[in-house]
C-alpha positions in Angstrom: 4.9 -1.1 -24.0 1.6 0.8 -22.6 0.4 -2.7 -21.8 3.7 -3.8 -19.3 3.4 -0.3 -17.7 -0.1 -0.4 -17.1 0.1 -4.4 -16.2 2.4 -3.3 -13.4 0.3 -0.2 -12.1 -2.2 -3.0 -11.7 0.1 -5.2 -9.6 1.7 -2.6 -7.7 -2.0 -1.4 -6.6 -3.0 -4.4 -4.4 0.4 -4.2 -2.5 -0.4 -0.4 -1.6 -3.8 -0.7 -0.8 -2.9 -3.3 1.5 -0.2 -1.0 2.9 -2.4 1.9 3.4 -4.6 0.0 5.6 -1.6 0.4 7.9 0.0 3.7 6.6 0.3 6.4 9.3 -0.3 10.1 8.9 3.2 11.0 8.5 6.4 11.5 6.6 6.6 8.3 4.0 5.8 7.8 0.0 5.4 4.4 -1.7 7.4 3.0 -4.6 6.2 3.9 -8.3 7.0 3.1 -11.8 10.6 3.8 -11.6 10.3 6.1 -9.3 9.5 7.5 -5.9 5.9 9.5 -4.0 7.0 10.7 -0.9 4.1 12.4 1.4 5.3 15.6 3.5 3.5 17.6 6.4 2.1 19.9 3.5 3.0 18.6 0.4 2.8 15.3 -1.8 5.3 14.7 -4.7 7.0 11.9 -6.9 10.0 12.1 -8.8 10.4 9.6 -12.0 13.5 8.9 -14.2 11.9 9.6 -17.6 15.4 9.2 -19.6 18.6 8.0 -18.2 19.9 11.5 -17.1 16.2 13.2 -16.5 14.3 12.7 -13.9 10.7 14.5 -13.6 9.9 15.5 -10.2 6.4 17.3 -9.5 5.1 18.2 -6.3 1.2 19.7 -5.0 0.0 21.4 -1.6 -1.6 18.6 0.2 -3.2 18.9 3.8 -5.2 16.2 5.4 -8.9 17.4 5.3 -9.1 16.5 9.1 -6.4 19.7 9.7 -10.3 21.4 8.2 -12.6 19.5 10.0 -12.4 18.4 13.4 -14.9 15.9 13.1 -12.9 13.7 11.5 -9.8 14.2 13.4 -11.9 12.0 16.2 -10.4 8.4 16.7 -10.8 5.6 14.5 -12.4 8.1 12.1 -9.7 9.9 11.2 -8.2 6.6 10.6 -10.5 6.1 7.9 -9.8 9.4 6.2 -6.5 8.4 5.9 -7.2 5.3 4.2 -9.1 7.4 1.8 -6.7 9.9 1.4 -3.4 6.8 1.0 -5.6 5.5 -1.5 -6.3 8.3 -3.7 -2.9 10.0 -3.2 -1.4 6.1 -4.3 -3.7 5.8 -7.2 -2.6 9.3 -8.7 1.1 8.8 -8.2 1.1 5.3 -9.5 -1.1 6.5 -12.5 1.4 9.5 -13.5 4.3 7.5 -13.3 2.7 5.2 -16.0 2.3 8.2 -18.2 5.5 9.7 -17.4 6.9 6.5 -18.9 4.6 5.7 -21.8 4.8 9.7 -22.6 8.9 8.8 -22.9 8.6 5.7 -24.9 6.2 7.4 -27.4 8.2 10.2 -28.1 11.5 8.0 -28.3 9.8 5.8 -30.9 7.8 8.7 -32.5 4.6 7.0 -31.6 1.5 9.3 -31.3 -0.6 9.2 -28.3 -4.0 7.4 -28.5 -6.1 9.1 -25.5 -9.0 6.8 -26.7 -6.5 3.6 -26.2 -4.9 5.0 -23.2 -8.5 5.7 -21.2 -8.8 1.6 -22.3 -5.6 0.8 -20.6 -6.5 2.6 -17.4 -9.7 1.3 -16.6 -8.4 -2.3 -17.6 -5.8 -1.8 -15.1 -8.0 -0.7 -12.7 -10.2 -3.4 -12.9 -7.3 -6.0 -12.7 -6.5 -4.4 -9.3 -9.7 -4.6 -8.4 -10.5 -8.0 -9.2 -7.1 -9.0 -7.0 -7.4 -6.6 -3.8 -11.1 -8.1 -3.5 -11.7 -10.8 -6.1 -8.5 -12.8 -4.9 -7.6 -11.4 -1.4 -11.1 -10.7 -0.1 -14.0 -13.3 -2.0 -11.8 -15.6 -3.0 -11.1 -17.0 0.8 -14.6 -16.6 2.0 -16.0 -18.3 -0.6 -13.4 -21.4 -0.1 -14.4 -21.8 3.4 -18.4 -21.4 2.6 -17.9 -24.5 1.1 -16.2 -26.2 4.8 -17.6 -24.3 7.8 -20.8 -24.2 8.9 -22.8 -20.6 8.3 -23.3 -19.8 11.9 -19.3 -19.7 12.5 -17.5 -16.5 13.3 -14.4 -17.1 14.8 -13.3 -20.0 13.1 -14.6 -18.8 9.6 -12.5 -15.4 10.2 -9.6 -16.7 11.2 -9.6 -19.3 8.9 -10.3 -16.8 6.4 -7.4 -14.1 7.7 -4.8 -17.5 7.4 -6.0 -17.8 3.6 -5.7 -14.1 3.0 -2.4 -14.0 4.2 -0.9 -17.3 2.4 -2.5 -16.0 -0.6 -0.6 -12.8 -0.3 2.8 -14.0 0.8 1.8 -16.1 -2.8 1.2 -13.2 -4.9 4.3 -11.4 -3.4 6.4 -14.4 -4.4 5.4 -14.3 -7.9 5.4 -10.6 -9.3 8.9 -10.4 -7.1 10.1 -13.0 -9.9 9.1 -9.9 -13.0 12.2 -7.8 -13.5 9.9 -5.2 -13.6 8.2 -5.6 -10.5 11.5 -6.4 -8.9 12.5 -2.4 -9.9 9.7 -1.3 -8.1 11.0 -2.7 -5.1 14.2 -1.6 -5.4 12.8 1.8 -5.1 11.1 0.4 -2.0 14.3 0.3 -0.8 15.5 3.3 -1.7 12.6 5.4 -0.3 13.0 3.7 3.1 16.7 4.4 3.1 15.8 8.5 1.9 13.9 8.4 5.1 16.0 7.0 7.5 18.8 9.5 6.2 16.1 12.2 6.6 14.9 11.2 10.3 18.5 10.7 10.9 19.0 14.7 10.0 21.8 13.8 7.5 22.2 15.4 4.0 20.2 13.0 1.0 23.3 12.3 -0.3 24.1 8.8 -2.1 27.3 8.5 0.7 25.0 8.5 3.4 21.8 6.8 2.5 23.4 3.7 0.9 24.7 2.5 4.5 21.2 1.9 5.6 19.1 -1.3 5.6 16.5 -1.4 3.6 13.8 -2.5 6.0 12.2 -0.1 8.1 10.1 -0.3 11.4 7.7 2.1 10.3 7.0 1.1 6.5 3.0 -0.5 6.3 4.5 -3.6 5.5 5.9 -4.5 9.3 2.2 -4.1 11.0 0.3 -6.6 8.4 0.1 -8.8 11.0 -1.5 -6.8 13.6 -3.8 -5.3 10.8 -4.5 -8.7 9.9 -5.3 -9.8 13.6 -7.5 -6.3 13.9 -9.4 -7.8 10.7 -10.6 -10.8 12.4 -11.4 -9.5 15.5 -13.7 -7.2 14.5 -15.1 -9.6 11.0 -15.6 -12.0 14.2 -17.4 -9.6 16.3 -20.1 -8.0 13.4 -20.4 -11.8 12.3 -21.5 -12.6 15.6 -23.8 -9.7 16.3 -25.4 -10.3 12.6 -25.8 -14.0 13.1 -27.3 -13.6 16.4 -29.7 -11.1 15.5 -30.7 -12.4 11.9 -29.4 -15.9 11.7 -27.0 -17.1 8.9 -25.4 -14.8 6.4 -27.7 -15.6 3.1 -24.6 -17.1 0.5 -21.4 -16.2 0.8 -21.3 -12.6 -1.4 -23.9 -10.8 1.6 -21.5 -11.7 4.0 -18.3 -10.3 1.6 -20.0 -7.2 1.3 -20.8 -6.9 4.9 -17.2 -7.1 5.3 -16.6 -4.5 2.6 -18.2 -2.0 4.5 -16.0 -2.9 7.2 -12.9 -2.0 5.8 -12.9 2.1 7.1 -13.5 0.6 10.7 -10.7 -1.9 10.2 -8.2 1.1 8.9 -9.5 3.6 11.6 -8.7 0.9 14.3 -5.6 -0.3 12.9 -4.3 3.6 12.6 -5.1 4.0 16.3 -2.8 0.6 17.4 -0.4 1.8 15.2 -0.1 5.1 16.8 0.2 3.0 20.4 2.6 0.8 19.0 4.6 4.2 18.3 4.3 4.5 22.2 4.9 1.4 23.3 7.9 -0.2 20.8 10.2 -1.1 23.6 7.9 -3.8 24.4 8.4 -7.0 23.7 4.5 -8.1 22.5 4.8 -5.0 19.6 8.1 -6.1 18.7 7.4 -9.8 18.1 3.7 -8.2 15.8 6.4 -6.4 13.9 9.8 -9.0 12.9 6.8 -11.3 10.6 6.3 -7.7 9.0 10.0 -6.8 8.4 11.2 -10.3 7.4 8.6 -10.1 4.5 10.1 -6.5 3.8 12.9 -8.9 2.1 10.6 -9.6 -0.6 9.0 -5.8 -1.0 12.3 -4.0 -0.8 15.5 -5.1 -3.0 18.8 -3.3 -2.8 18.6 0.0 -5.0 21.4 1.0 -7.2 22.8 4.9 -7.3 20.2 6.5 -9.5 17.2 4.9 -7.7 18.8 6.5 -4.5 18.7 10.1 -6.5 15.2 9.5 -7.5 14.1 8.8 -3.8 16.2 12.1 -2.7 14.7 14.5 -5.1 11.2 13.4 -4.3 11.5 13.4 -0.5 13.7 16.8 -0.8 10.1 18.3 -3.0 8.3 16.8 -0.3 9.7 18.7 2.8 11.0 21.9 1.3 
């Protein structure tokens, strides 16, 4: 059992770094092992259903550490904090639920913990996650193309590369949607974006009145992947340019991966800054075309949640905002 729980804590973790390269700092949570993390203006909690009838719900102070210093409250670099921030916050929550749930199974089968096994489990997990958010959807296209387009491209090797990266996602996606499993974490997908649209709505978190709601929500990471994805090569193309230029050719393949790696915090600063202009500007018709590819794949990341699902997602957003 520890193995399937921590298996999925390692698939769920790509999908949410992704999103939190396009997570704003607001109301929202993310899906969990059977359950919901919702993020308030001061407070971060989860809620988990442990047994049938008993659902944990914890909740901790949490205030951005740009609200403490305003240097990083500047543009783009407060952007990067939140990436930070989405990360850790996601990696905790995602972690407790997998011992919420391995601390239930043990004591229904009178099994005694193993800390020694368990610390084994967790950093296996972790490095699972890590070898697919930058083994598969990060190396893993650069290194195809290496083989293809010549060493002073920038342009064409990015977006080349951004076309891979996608496919390879919308891939991934496909295939852990088929796990029952997985397919329960996306049903609380569902039922955290319906929590919030009740909540923004200023309705009671009742199951009456967030069942109406679609699942798929304008705000959720998942609908600005592609302009996140577009930001990506734009500025990949850009450093790749101003590094060729200025020392030739990228050496092999990893150099130019790691280059790219230290990239991501200007990527996520810059994409939180168009997200907050697409806020402004979503009558138009250019940031609503960058967002339908988004919701149409939130058909794949959110499933239709059942009752209790919808009662998880309300007693975590409820300890989020009280």
């Amino acid at each position: 059992m520890k193995i399937k729980y921590r298996l999925m804590w390692a698939l769920s973790f790509p999908l949410e770094s992704f999103l939190s390269l396009s997570r704003k700092n607001s109301v929202g949570g993310q899906a969990i092992i059977e359950g919901v993390m919702m993020r308030g203006k001061n407070k971060v909690s989860w809620a988990v259903r442990k047994e049938k009838e008993e659902v944990v719900v914890e909740q901790m102070q949490f205030s951005s550490i740009c609200k403490k210093i305003k240097f990083l409250a500047i543009p783009v670099i407060r952007g990067a904090v939140n990436l930070y921030e989405s990360l850790s916050l996601g990696y905790k929550a995602l972690s407790r639920s997998a011992d919420i749930i391995e601390t239930a199974e043990n004591e229904k089968n009178n099994n005694k913990n193993n800390k020694t096994l368990e610390k084994v489990y967790s950093w296996l997990s972790f490095l699972v996650a890590m070898l697919i958010s930058l083994g598969l959807f990060m190396y893993a296209p650069m290194w195809i193309l290496s083989r293809f387009i010549p060493e002073d491209s920038s342009l064409l090797f990015n977006t080349l590369s951004g076309i891979i990266r996608i496919s390879l996602f919308l891939a991934y996606l496909a295939l852990i949607s088929m796990w029952k499993e997985m397919r329960r974490i996306f049903e609380y997908h569902g039922a955290e974006h319906k929590a919030i649209f009740t909540y923004e709505d200023d309705k009671e978190l009742s199951y009456q009145n967030m069942k109406p709601y679609t699942t798929l929500h304008p705000r959720c990471g998942t609908s600005f992947l592609v302009l996140v994805g577009l930001i990506c090569i734009l500025l990949f193309s850009i450093i790749d340019s101003i590094y060729i230029g200025n020392f030739g050719p990228y050496p092999n393949v990893l150099s130019r991966f790691f280059v790219h790696l230290l990239l991501i915090p200007l990527v996520s600063g810059t994409s939180y800054e168009a997200l907050k202009l697409s806020d402004r500007f979503q009558h138009l018709a250019i940031v609503g075309l960058l967002i339908k590819p988004g919701l149409w794949l939130q058909k794949i990341t959110t499933k239709e949640p059942d009752e209790k699902q919808l009662e998880v997602a309300s007693l975590a957003l409820k300890a989020a905002i009280q």
